[in-house]
C-alpha positions as CSV (number, residue, x, y, z in Angstrom):
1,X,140.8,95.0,90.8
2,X,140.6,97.7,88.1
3,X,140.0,101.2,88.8
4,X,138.1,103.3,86.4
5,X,137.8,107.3,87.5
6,X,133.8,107.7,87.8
7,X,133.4,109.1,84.3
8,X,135.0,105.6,82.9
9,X,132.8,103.9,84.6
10,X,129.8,105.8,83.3
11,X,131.3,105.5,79.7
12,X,131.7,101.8,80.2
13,X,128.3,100.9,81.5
14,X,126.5,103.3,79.3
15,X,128.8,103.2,76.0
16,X,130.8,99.9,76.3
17,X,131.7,99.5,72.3
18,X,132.7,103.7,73.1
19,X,135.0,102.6,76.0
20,X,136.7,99.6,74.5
21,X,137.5,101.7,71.1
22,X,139.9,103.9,72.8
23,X,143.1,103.3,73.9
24,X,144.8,105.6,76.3
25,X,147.8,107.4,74.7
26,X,150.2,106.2,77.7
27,X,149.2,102.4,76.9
28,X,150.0,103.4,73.4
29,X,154.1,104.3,74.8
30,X,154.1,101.2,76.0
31,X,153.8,98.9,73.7
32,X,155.9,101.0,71.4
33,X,158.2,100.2,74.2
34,X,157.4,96.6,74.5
35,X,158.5,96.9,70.6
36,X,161.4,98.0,70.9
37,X,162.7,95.2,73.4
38,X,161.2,92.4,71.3
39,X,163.5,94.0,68.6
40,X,166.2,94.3,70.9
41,X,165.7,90.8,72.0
42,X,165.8,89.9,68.2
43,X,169.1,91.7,67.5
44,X,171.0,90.0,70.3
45,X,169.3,86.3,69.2
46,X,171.0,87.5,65.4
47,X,174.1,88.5,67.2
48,X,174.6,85.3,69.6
49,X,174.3,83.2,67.0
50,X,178.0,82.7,66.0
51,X,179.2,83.2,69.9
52,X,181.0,80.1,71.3
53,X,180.4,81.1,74.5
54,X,177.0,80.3,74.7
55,X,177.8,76.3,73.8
56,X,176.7,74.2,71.0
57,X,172.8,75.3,70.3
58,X,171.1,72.9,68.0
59,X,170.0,74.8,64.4
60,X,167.1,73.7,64.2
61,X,166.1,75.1,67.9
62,X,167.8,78.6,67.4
63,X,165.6,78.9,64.1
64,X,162.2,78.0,66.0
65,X,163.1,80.7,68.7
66,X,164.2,83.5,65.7
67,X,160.5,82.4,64.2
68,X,158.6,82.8,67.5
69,X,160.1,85.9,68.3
70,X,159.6,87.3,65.1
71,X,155.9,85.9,64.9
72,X,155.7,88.5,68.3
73,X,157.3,91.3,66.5
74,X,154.6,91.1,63.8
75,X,151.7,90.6,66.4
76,X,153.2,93.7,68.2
77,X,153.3,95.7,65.5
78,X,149.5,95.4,64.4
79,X,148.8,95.4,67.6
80,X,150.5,99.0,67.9
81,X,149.3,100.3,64.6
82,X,145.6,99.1,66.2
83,X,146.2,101.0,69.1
84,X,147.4,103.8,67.3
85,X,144.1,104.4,65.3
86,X,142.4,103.7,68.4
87,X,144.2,106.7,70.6
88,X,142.9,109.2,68.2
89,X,139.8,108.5,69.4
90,X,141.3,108.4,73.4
91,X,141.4,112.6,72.9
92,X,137.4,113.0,73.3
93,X,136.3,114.0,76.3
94,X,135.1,111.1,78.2
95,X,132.3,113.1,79.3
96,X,131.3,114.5,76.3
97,X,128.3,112.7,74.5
98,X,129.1,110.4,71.3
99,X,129.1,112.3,68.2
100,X,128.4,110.1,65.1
């Protein structure tokens, strides 16, 4: 079950489109770190490609799996650049009343 500190939960019942419009800075590290292994992930696909060691691998598969996981880099990366904008908002008070 989620646990909101009292103040969330105030925000959230009184001010939901207020609560879901922020992110919180530390969820914003983490999918800037969730990034970074999908790129890492991407860089070893590139570099096993010409390895013999991982046995024959059918073309046609190894480029459906380079698409996919670049389809999750792009999707990451809005997602981020969304969560970004968001976490400037994350730095009000939670307390404080809305401001418009």
């Amino acid at each position: 079950a989620l646990r909101l500190p009292a103040a969330e939960q105030a925000l959230l019942r009184e001010e939901p489109a207020r609560f879901y419009a922020r992110v919180p800075r530390r969820e914003v590290a983490e999918i800037e770190r969730g990034l970074r292994a999908i790129e890492g992930a991407i860089r070893r696909h590139e570099a096993a490609e010409f390895l013999t060691a991982t046995g024959k691998v059918d073309p046609m598969l190894r480029r459906r799996q380079e698409g996919l996981l670049e389809v999750v880099r792009s999707t990451t990366q809005r997602t981020l650049l969304a969560a970004r904008r968001c976490a400037l908002g994350a730095e009000l008070r939670v307390d404080a009343p809305a401001t418009l």
